[in-house]
Backbone as CSV, one residue per row, in Angstrom:
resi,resn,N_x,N_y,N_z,CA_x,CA_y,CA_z,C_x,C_y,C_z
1,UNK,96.958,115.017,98.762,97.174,113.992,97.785,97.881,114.633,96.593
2,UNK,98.686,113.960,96.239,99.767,114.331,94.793,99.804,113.543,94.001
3,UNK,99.327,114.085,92.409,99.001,113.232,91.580,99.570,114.114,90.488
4,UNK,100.701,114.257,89.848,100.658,115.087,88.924,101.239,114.641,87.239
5,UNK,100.472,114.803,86.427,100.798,114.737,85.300,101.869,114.935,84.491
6,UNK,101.511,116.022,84.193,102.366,116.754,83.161,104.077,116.328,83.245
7,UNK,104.434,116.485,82.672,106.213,116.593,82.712,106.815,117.959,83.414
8,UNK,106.144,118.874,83.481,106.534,120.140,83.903,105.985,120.126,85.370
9,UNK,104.749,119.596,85.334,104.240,119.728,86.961,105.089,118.729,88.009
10,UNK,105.986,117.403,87.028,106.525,116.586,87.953,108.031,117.308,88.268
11,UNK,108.785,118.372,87.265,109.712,118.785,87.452,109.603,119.694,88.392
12,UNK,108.487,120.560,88.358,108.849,121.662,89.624,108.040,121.281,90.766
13,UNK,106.678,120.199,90.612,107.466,119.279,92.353,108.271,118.839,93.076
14,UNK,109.146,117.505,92.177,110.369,117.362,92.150,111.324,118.430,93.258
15,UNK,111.646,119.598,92.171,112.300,120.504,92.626,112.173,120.811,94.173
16,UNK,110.803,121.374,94.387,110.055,121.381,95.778,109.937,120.446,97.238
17,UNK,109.476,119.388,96.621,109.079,118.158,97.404,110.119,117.244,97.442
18,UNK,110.928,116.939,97.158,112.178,116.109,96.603,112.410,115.893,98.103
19,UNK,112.417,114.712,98.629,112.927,114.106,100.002,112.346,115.274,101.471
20,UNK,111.346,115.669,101.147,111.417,117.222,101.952,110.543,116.477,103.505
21,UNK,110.459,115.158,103.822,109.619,114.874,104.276,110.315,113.637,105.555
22,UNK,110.672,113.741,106.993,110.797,112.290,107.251,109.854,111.136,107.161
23,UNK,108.539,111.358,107.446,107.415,110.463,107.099,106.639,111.430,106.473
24,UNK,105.598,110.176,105.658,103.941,110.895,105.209,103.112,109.834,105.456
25,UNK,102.666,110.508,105.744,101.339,109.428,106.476,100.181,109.689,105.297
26,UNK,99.257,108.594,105.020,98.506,108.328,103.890,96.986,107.631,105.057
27,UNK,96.251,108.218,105.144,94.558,108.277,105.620,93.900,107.963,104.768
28,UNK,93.211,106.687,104.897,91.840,106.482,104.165,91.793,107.059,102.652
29,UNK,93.090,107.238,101.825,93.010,108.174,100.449,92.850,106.551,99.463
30,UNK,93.023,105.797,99.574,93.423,104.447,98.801,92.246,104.393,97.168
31,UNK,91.253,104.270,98.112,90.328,104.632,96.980,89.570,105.771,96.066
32,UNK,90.421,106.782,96.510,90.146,108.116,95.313,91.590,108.150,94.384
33,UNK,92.701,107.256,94.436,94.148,107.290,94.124,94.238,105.860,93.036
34,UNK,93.139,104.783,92.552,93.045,103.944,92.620,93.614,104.086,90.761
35,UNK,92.954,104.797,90.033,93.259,105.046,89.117,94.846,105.565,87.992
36,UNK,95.443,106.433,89.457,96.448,107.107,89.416,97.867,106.356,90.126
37,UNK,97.560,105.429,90.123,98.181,104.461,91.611,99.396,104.779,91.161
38,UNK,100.216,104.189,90.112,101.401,104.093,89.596,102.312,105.807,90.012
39,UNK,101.483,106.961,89.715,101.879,107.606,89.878,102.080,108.399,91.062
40,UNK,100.412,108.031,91.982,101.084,108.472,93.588,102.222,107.810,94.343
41,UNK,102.482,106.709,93.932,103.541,105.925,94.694,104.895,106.280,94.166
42,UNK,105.056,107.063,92.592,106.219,107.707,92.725,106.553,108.955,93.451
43,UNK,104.947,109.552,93.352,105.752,110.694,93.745,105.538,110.491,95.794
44,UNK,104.830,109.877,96.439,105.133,109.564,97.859,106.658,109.007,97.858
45,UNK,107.148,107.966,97.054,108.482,107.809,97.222,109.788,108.880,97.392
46,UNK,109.174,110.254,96.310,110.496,111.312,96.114,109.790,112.051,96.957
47,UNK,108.586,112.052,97.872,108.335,113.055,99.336,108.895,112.611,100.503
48,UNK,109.352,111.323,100.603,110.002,110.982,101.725,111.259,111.054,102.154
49,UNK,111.780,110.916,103.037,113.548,110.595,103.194,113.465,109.353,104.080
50,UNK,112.643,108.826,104.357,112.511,107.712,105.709,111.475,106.747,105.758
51,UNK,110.615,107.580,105.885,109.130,106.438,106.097,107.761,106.876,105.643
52,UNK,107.045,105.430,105.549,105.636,105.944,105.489,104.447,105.286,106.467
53,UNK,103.841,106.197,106.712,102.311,105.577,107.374,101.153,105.118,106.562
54,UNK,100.652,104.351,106.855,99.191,103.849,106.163,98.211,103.658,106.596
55,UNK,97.463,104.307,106.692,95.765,103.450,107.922,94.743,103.771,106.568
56,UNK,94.023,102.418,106.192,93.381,102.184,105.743,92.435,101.283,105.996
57,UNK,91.241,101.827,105.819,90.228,100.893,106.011,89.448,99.962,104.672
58,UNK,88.743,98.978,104.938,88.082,98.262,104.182,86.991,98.105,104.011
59,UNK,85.927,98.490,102.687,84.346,97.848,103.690,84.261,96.322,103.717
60,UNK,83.322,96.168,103.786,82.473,94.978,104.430,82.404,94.232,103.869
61,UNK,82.202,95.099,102.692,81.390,93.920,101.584,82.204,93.145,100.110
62,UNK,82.305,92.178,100.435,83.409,91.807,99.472,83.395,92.124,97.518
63,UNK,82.719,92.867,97.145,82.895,93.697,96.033,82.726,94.926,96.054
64,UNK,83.675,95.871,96.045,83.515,97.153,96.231,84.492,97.495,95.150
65,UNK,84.687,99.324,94.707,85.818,99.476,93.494,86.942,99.125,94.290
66,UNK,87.434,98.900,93.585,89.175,98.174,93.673,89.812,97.573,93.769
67,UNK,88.382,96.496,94.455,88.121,95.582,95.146,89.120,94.333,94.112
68,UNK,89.219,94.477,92.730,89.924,93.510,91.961,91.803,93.923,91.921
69,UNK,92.224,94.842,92.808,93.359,95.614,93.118,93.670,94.717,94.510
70,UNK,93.002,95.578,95.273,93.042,95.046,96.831,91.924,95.029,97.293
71,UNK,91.950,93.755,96.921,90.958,92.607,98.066,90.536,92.782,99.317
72,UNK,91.585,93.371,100.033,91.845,92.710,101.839,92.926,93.810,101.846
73,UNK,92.833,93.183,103.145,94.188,94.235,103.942,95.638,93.593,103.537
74,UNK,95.529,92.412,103.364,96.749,91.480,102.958,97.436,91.822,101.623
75,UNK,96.632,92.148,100.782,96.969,92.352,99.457,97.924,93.946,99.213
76,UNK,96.825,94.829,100.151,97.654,96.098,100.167,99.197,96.258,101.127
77,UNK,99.281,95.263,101.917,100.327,95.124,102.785,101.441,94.521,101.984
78,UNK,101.242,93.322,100.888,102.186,93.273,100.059,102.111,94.064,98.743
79,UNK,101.456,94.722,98.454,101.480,95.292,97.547,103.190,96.657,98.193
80,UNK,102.910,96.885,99.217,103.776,98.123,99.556,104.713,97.668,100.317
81,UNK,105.077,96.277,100.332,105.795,95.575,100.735,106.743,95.299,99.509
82,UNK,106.362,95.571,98.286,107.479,95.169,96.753,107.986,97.011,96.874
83,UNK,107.476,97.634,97.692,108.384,99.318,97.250,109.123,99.634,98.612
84,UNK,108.194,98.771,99.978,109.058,99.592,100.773,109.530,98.584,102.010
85,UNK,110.561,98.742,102.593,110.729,97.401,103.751,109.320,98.005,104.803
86,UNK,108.795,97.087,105.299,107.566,96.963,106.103,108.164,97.073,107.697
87,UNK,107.788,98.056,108.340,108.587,97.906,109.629,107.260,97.138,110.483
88,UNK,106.243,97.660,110.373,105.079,97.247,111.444,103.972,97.269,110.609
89,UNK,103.405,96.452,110.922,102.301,96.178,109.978,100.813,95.742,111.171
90,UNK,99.739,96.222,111.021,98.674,95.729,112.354,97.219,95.546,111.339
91,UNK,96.659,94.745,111.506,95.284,94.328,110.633,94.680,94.212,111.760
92,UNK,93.221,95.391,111.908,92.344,95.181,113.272,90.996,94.510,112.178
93,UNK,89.736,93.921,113.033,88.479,93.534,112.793,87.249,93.741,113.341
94,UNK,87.012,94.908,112.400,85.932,95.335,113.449,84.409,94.649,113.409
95,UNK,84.211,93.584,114.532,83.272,92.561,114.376,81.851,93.678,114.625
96,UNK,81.953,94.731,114.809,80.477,95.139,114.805,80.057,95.539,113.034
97,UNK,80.644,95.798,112.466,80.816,96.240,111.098,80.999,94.935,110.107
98,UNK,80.923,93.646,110.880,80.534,92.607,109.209,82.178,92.442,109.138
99,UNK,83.240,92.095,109.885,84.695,92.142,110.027,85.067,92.862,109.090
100,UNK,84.770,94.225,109.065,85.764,95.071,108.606,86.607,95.710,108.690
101,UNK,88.268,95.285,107.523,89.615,95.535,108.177,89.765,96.910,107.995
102,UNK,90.754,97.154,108.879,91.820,98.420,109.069,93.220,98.071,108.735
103,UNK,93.818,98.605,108.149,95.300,97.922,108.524,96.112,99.365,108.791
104,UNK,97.065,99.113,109.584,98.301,99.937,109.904,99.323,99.678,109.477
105,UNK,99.762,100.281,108.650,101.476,100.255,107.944,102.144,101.025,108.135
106,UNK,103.660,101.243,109.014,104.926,101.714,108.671,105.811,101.323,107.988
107,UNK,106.165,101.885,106.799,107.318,101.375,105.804,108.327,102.664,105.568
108,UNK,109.529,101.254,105.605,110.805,102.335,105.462,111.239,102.508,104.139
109,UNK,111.878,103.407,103.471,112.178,103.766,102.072,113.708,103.328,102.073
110,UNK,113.349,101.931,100.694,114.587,101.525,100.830,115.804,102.215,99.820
């Protein structure tokens, strides 16, 4: 996960990380990033040259943190749908768990 502050820490990432990537795939991070959001999504944008992955899950229970961010799986699908064209998108339900979503996202960097 990349979260960086400073003006100096974004320049010599930058430098480093700058397109260095055809995909990055993003696991279950949604809710430790929730705070910082604005800024992981710039810098996942300048790690890519192509695409991104998403598998995220949801709990159960309809108030959880972030929960006033993204709701549902729907919300985070357009949410990364205003930064990136959406190639495939999959929302599973897992009925043993109280329908709790998963969603799968590939997005291309437009």
């Amino acid at each position: 996960m990349v979260l960086l502050h400073s003006p100096t820490d974004r320049k010599e990432y930058l430098q480093r990380f700058e397109q260095q990537f055809d995909i990055v795939m993003i696991k279950e991070c949604l809710w430790y990033i929730l705070e910082k959001l604005d800024i992981f999504w710039m810098n996942l944008e300048h790690m890519t040259r192509k695409y991104i992955y998403i598998s995220q899950q949801f709990p159960e229970k309809k108030r959880f943190y972030g929960s006033d961010i993204f709701p549902d799986a729907c919300a985070l699908e357009q949410y990364v749908g205003k930064r990136f064209d959406i190639q495939y998108s999959c929302i599973e339900k897992d009925f043993r768990y109280g329908n709790r979503e998963l969603i799968h996202i590939l997005a291309k960097k437009r």
